[in-house]
C-alpha positions as CSV (number, residue, x, y, z in Angstrom):
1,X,15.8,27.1,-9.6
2,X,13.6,25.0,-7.5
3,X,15.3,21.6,-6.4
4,X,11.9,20.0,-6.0
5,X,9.9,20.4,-9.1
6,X,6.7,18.6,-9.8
7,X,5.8,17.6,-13.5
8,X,2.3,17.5,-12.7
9,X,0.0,20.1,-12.5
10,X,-3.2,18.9,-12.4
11,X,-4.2,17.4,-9.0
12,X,-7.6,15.2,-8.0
13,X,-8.5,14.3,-4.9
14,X,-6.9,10.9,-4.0
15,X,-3.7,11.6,-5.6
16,X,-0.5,11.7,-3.7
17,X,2.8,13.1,-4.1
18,X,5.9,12.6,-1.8
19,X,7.2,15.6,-0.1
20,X,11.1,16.3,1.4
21,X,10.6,16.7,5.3
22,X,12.5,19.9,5.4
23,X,9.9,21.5,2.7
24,X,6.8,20.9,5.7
25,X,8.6,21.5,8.4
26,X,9.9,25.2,6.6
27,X,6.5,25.6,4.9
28,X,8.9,26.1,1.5
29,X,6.0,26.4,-1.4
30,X,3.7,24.8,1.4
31,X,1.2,26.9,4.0
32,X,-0.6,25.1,6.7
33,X,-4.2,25.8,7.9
34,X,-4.2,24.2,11.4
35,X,-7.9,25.0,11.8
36,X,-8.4,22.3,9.6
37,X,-5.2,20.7,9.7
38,X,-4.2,20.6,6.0
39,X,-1.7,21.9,4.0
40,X,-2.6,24.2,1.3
41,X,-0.5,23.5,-1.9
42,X,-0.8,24.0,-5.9
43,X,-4.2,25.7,-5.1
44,X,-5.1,22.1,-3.2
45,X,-5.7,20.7,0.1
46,X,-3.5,18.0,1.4
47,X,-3.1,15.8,4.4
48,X,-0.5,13.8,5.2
49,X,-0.8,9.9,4.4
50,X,2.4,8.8,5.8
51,X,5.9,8.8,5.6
52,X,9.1,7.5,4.2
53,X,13.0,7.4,4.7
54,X,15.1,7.0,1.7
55,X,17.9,4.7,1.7
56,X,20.3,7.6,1.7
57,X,18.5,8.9,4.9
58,X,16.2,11.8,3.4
59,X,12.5,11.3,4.9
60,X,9.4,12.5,2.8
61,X,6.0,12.6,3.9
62,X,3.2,11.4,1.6
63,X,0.7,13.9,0.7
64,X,-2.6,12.9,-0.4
65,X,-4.9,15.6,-1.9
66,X,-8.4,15.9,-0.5
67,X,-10.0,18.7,-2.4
């Protein structure tokens, strides 16, 4: 079962989802193309937008899609 699953499926550019560190830095579900430094996901491109900490101390990183 995967701890981190998305209820939406359908992504436009300019939509963002929030993404547990550990997930980028593994590349769990995630690849990276760092010719054009994005991250290929759900058939999408992201970028990173920014990032968060969580009060209990996880940190996400804000993906925006671009195409």
């Amino acid at each position: 079962m995967d701890p981190f699953q998305i209820v939406k499926t359908a992504w436009s550019p300019g939509d963002q989802r929030e993404v547990e560190d550990w997930r980028i830095e593994k590349q769990k579900g995630i690849d990276y193309d760092s010719y054009r430094r994005v991250y290929l996901a759900d058939g999408r491109e992201w970028i990173v937008a920014g990032q968060i900490m969580k009060p209990d101390g996880r940190k996400f990183y804000i993906l925006e899609c671009t195409g």
